[in-house]
Steps between C-alpha positions, in 0.01 A plus 500: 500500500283220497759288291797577694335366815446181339816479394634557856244229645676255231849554589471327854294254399755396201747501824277275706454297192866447420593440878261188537664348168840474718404223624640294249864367649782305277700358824471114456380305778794453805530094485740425803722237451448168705743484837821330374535333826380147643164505614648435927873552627508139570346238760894464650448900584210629529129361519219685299234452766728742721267717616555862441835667404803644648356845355195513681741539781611908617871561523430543947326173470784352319787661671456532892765628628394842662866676359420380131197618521620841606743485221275409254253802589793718502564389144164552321490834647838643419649253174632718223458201252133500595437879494619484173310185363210680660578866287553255176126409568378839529672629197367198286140561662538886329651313213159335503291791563652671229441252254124439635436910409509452154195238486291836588503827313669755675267849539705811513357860547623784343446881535705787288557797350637597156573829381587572133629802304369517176709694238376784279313410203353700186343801705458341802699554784715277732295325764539317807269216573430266759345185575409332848409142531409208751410136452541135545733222300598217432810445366592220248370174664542257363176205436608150621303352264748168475579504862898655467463757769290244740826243406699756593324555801499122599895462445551817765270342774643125448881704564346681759382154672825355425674736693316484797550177486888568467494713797315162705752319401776736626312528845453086528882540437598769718312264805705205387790703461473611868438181623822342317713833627363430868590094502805570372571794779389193769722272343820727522372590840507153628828412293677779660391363874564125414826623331621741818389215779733234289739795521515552885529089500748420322707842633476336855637195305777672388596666840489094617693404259774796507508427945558128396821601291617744764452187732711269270196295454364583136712547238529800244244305242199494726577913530485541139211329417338669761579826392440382123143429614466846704633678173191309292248606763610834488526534103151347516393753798590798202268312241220466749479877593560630127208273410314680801579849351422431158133305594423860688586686194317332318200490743575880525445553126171272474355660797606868321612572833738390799269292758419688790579410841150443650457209265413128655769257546586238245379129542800217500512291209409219626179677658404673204115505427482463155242267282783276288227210398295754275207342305577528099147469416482434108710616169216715372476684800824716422327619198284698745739551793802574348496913421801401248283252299224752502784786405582254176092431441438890466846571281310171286145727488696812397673373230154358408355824503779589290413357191148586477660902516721383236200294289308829537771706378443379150151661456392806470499749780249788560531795761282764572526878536215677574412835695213666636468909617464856442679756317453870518642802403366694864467281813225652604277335195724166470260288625204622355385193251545585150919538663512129514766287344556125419728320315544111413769326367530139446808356330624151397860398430554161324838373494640418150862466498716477722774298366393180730470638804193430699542106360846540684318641789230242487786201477716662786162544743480055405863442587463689826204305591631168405804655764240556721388148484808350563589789802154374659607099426833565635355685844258181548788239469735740747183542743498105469869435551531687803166387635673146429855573665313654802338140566793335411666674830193474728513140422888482592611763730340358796655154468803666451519699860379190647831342368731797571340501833596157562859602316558773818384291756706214399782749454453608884510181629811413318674837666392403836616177463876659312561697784407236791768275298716798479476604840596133618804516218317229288449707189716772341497838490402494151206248546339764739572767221356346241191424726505856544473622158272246385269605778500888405428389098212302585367753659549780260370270235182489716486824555510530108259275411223630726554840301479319144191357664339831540637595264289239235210578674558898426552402145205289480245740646618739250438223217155444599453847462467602892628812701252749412284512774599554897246269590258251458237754473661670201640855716 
């Protein structure tokens, strides 16, 4: 009796034994690669003493008009896209957990009952038998004693990371998405008024111009190039309110629902609060803003971790069965001491041949990190680019509505000035026309460049890697 307890006392310190020898881990150090980017986005853009960047900034901070923000809320709560990035994180989390579980030896009780007919033999009768038994196992764990299961382990938490990270990226998106929906909305909004009041003018033109005839005073040309300017206005008055129905719809499916009627009202685009001189702050701060750099950075640890699983693949693995309980033939005596059971059972697998496999295995787990490597590359130098084209258009766009500003008021004062000629029978009909229609382009080209305007600014905030937080306090 003596011997068999020292025999049980051995088998879990064997375990304990084997369990501090996995420490040993074959996954080679992670070595990012150096930005491949210019060290500043360039003195003609962009200072590096900026203070701060545009992603320290929350999305109500950034966008202040009261109806965008509504819209915005609206969206986070209710986006299908973002529901759905948010389930992908939750099944790669139990991906995770999963693969954590086998790090530890799973314990399993067991209770049961066998009963057994034994046949006839040479003067003995047939018999039935029976045999009850209860205990604790463990059931072929395996000993990480050259760190595969911990690489394992570490490949399913970097995925896990990089898909929260994903799902950042889809909400910095979705507010940027919004944003670009809603300016657009304003725009054909504001088209559709600028394109109906040009409308009712140059209708009352027309009814002039068609009395002038009746009065022998005008001939039939000024009446068809009147009506041939009515007839563009009201083509153009069809554009304008498809353009409203399709920004809605596409606000609508953002938002996940239609906007309901208690929202605020809209801010004019020329009145919109929005921040469009963000600071850049410096290149190496996308590597920790930008949830898609971070995305490519975890894919680049996985496929890390990867090898050292592979690496460990070529030695020798040992798992672990062992049990510990009673066994009786009457329940009411199986726990009495001389009923108890044990059994250990260590085993060790060494792979031999395998007709190249694992070196395959080991050779595709390199490629995929040397993809890796040029996935996480490749995110830096897009973060960079669009960092880059952001400035580019803060430096521009506001010289560039100063001059289209000047275009529209010049463009008034040459109307005013067409129809006093006209009116005094200086100028022709089609000098006043022409006035006209240059006045109504200028201004839809300003009314188009204001929303390109916010428009870079939306697409730069995203760049820096802002729209995650409501606020400047983080909610």
């Amino acid at each position: 009796m003596m011997s068999k307890s020292r025999n049980a006392a051995k088998a879990p310190a064997a375990l304990a034994l084997a369990l501090l020898l996995g420490a040993c881990s074959l996954t080679p150090v992670l070595e990012k690669p150096l930005p491949p980017v210019p060290a500043s986005f360039g003195t003609a853009l962009a200072s590096p003493a900026e203070a701060g960047t545009g992603a320290d900034l929350g999305w109500k901070t950034m966008f202040g008009d009261p109806r965008l923000q509504s819209l915005i809320d609206l969206a986070l709560k209710n986006n299908r896209d973002l529901r759905l990035a948010l389930l992908n994180v939750h099944a790669v989390r139990a991906q995770f957990d999963i693969q954590d579980s086998a790090r530890l030896p799973t314990l399993t009780a067991n209770a049961g009952v066998t009963r057994q007919r034994n046949p006839a033999g040479d003067g003995t009768p047939a018999s039935v038998s029976s045999q009850k038994s209860a205990g604790l196992s463990i059931s072929a764990f395996e000993l990480d004693l050259f760190g595969r299961v911990a690489a394992l382990s570490e490949a399913a938490f970097a995925r896990y990371v990089a898909t929260d990270e994903s799902r950042r990226a889809a909400q910095i998106a979705l507010v940027g998405a919004v944003a670009d929906a809603y300016f657009a909305q304003r725009l054909a909004d504001e088209q559709l008024q600028l394109t109906e009041r040009t409308l009712a003018d140059w209708q009352r033109s027309l009814e002039l111009a068609q009395q002038l005839k009746s009065a022998r005073q005008r001939s039939g040309l000024y009446v068809a190039e009147a009506e041939g300017q009515v007839a563009t206005a009201q083509a153009d008055r069809e554009s304008r309110l498809r353009a409203v129905a399709l920004a809605g719809n596409a606000l609508d499916l953002l938002t996940g629902v239609h906007a309901p009627a208690g929202l605020p009202q809209g801010v004019a685009l020329d009145k919109q609060p929005v921040l469009v001189q963000l600071p850049a702050g410096l290149p190496s701060d996308l590597l920790t803003r930008r949830p898609d750099v971070r995305q490519a950075e975890q894919g680049l640890r996985a496929a890390n971790a990867d090898i050292g699983a592979a690496k460990a693949a070529f030695f020798p693995q040992i798992s672990l069965t062992a049990s510990l309980g009673y066994a009786s033939p009457s329940l009411s005596g199986m726990f009495d001491s001389g009923q108890r059971v044990w059994s250990f059972a260590p085993q060790i697998t060494q792979p031999l041949f395998n007709h190249g496999k694992l070196r395959s295995e080991l050779r595709l787990a390199e490629v995929r990190k040397s993809a890796a490597v040029v996935e996480y590359e490749k995110a830096v130098q897009t973060a960079f680019r669009e960092v880059a084209d952001g400035l580019a258009g803060r430096a521009t766009f506001g010289r560039q509505i100063e001059a289209q500003s000047r275009v529209v008021q010049s463009a008034e004062r040459r109307l005013a000035l067409s129809r006093l000629r006209y009116d005094a029978g200086q100028d022709s009909r089609l000098e006043l026309l022409d006035a006209q229609r240059l006045l109504y382009a200028a201004q839809q080209n300003l009314l188009e460049l204001r929303r390109s305007e916010f428009g870079n600014a939306v697409a730069l905030y995203k760049a820096l890697g802002g729209g995650l937080r409501s606020g400047p306090d983080g909610a």
